[in-house]
C-alpha positions as CSV (number, residue, x, y, z in Angstrom):
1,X,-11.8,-12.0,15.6
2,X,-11.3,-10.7,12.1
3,X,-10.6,-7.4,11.3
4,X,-13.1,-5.0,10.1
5,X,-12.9,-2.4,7.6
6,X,-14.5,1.0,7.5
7,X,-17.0,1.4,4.8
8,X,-17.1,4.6,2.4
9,X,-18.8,6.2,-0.1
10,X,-17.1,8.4,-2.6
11,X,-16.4,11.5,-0.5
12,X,-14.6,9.1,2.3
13,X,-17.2,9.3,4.7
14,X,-17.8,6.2,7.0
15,X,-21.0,4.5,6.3
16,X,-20.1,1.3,8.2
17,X,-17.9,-1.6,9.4
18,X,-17.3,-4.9,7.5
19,X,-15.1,-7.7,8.3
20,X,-12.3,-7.4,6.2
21,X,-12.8,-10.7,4.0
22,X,-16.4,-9.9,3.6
23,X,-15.9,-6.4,2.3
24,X,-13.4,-8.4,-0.4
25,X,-15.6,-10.9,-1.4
26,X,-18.4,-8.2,-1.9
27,X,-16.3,-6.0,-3.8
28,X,-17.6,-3.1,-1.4
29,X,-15.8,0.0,-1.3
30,X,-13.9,0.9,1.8
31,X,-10.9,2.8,3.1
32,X,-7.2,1.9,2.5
33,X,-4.0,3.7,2.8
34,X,-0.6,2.7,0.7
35,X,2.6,4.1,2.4
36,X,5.8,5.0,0.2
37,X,9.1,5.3,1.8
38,X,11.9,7.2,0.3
39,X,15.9,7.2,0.5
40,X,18.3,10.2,0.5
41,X,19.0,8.7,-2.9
42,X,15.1,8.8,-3.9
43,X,14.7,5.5,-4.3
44,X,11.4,3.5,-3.3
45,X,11.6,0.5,-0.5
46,X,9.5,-1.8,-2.4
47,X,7.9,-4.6,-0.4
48,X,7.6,-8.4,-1.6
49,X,4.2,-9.6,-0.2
50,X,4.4,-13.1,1.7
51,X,3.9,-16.2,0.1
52,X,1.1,-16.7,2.7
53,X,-0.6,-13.5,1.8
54,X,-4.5,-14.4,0.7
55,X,-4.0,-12.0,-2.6
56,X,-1.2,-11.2,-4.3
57,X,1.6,-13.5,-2.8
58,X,5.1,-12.8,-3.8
59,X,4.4,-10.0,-5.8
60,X,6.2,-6.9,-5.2
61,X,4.7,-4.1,-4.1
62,X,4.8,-0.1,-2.5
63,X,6.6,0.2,1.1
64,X,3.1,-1.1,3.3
65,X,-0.4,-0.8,2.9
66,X,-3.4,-1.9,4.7
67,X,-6.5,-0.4,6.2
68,X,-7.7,1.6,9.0
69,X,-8.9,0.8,12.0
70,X,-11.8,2.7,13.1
71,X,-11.5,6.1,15.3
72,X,-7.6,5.6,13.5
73,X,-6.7,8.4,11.4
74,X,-4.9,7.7,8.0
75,X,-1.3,8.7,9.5
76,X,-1.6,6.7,12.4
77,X,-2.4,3.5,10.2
78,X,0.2,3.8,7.9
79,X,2.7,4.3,10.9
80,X,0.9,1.3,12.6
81,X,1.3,-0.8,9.5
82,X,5.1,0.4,8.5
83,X,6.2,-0.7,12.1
84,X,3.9,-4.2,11.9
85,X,5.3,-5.4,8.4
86,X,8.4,-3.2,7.9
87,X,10.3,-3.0,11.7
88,X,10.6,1.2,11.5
89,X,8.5,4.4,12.0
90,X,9.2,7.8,10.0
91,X,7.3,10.5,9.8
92,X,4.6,10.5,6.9
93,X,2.7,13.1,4.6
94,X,-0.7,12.2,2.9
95,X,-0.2,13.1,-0.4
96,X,-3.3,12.7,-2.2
97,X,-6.3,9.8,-2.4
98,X,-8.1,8.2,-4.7
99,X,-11.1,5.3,-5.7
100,X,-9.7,2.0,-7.6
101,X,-11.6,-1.3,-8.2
102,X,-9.4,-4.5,-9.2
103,X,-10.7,-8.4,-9.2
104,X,-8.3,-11.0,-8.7
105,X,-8.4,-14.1,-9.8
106,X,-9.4,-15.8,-6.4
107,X,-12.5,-14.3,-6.6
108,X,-11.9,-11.1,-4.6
109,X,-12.1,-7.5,-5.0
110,X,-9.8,-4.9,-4.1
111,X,-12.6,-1.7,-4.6
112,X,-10.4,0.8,-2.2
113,X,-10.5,4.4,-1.6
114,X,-6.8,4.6,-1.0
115,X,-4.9,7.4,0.5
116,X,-1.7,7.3,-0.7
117,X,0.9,8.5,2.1
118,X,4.9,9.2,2.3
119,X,8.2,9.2,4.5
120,X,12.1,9.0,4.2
121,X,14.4,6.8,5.7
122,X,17.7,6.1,4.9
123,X,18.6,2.4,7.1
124,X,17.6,-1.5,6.4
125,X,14.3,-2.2,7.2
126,X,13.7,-5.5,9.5
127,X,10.9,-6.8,8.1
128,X,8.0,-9.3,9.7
129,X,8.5,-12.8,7.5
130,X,4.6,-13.2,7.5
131,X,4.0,-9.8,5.8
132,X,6.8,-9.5,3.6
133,X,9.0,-12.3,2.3
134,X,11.9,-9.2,1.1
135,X,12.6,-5.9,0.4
136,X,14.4,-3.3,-1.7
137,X,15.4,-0.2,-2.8
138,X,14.8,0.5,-6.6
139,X,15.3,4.1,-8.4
140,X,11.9,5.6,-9.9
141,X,13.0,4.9,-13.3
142,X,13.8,1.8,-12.6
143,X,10.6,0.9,-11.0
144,X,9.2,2.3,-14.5
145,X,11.1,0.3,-16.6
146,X,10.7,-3.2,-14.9
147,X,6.8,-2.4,-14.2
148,X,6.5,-2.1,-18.4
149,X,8.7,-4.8,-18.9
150,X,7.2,-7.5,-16.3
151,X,4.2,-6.3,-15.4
152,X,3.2,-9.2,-13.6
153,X,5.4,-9.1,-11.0
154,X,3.8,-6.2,-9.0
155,X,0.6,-5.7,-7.3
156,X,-2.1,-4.1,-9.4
157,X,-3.2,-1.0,-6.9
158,X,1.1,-0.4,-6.9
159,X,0.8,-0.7,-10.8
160,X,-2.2,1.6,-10.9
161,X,-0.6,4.2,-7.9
162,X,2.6,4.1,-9.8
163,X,1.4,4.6,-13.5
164,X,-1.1,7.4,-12.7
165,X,0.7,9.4,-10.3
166,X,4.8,8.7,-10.2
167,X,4.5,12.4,-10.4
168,X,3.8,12.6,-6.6
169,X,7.5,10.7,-5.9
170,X,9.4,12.4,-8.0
171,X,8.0,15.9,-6.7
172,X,8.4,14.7,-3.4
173,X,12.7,13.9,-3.1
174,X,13.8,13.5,-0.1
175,X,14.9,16.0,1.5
């Protein structure tokens, strides 16, 4: 059975449930969440999507994201999803959230209202090979730099997250 996502108008209130490919193909706007993890060191875990993935393949990307199930409240996705994909749990802050429509070239739409959450951990993920294909740490500057330089290589809703509020991360050091 596919997965559904929860529906949303502006203000983040439910309005309904949608099978998760459906909702993509509509371009409808529904709830998401996109997890950052931080080191001691503050650097990011970035996440490589799997070559399998049905958007984005390859491309690299913030810790995990994903959507809520419904009755699921933001943190217990993004701990649901950090376990699933990345092989850990940390504790995790909602930070702030906000609206973002992006087609790809497959036809879909991302149109997300994405609540954008963070945690620390300091060890080596193990990561689940049909979520991610590899991982790494990477400075905030660094992530800067590379994003301007190859912009191609990263997920447009990380692009967007990152370029419009960085900010967040570097007010938000481990500590």
């Amino acid at each position: 059975m596919e997965e559904k996502v929860i529906l949303v108008n502006e203000q983040d209130e439910p309005i309904g449930l949608m099978p998760k490919m459906e909702a993509h193909e509509k371009g409808v706007l529904h709830r998401a969440f996109s997890v950052f993890v931080l080191n001691e060191a503050n650097e990011i875990m970035l996440q490589q999507r799997a070559a399998q993935k049905y958007h984005s393949p390859l491309l690299w990307t913030n810790t995990t994201c994903s959507h809520q199930r419904e009755g699921e409240t933001n943190i217990q996705a993004g701990t649901r999803r950090l376990r699933e994909e990345m092989g850990f749990t940390t504790e995790l802050k909602e930070l702030f959230s906000f609206i973002y429509k992006a087609p790809f070239d497959n036809g879909l739409t991302e149109h997300e209202l994405d609540h954008v959450m963070i945690g620390y951990y300091n060890e080596e993920p193990a990561i689940n090979r049909e979520e991610a294909e590899s991982w790494k740490w990477m400075g905030i500057d660094a992530v800067k730099d590379d994003m301007q330089q190859h912009p191609e290589q990263y997920t447009v809703w990380f692009r967007i997250i990152f370029d419009e509020f960085y900010h967040y991360l570097e007010e938000h050091k481990a500590p």
